[in-house]
N, C-alpha and C positions, 0 to 999 in steps of 0.2 A: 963777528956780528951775527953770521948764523948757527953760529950755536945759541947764543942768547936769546934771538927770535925763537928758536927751536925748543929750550928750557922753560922761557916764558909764556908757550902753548901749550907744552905737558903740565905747567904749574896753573894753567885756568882752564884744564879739562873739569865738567863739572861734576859736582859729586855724584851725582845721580846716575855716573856712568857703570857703578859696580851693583847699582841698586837691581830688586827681583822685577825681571821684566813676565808679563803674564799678555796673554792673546786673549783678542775675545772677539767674536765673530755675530755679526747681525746676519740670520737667514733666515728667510720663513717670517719676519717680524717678529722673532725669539733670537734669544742671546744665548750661543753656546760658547762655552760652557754655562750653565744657569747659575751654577755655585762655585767659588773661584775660592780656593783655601791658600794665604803669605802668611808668611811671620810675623808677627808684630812689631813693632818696633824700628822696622823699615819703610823708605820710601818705596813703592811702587810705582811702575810703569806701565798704564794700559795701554795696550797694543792694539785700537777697536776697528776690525775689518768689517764694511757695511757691505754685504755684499748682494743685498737688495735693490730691485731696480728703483725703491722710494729714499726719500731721504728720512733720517730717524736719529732722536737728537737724544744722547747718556744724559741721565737727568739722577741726582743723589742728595737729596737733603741732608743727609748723615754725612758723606765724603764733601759736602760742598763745594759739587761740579757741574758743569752742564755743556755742555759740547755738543753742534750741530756736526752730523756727519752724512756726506751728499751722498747719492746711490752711487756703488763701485769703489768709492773712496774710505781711506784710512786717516786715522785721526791717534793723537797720542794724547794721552791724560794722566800725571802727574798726582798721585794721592799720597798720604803718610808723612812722617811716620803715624801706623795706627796701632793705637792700644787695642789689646784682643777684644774680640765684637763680633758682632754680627752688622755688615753696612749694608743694606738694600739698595740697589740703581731698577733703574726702569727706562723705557724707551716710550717718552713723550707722548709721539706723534699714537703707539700701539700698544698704550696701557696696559692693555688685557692679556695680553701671550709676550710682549717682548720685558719679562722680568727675571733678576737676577739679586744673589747677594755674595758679596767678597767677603768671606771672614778670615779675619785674624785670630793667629794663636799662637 
């Protein structure tokens, strides 16, 4: 019976476990990295470290995502597969300096 538990957990690990993981860090009210280059054609995994004392929320028309993330806290965000592009994100709450774009290729 524990093998079969144990078969039945390898068999609903989900896909998205081999997919491209990428970091992205809020500091300063900017997103470093600014520009984030994945494959296309893959699901991505954003990794987004805030490491601001404010809170500041991933905002993408293009990726259609929006994720509030608290000051010191980490947040994951699931995008793709994307055909090659250019996606633009932006940080809500700081418009003006907290901008970024993920392309694919």
């Amino acid at each position: 019976m524990k093998i079969l538990i144990a078969l039945l957990f390898v068999l609903s690990v989900p896909a998205w476990a081999g997919d491209t993981e990428v970091v992205l860090v809020i500091h300063d009210h900017r997103f470093e990295p600014a520009e984030i280059r994945v494959p296309s054609g893959q699901k991505i995994k954003l990794l987004v470290h805030n490491q601001d004392s404010t809170p500041e929320e991933f905002e993408s028309h293009e990726l259609n995502r929006e994720k509030l993330i608290a000051p010191g806290k980490k947040a994951v965000i699931f995008v793709g597969p994307l055909k090659a592009g250019r996606y633009p994100f932006y940080g809500e709450f700081h418009e003006t300096t907290a901008r970024g774009t993920l392309i694919a290729e």
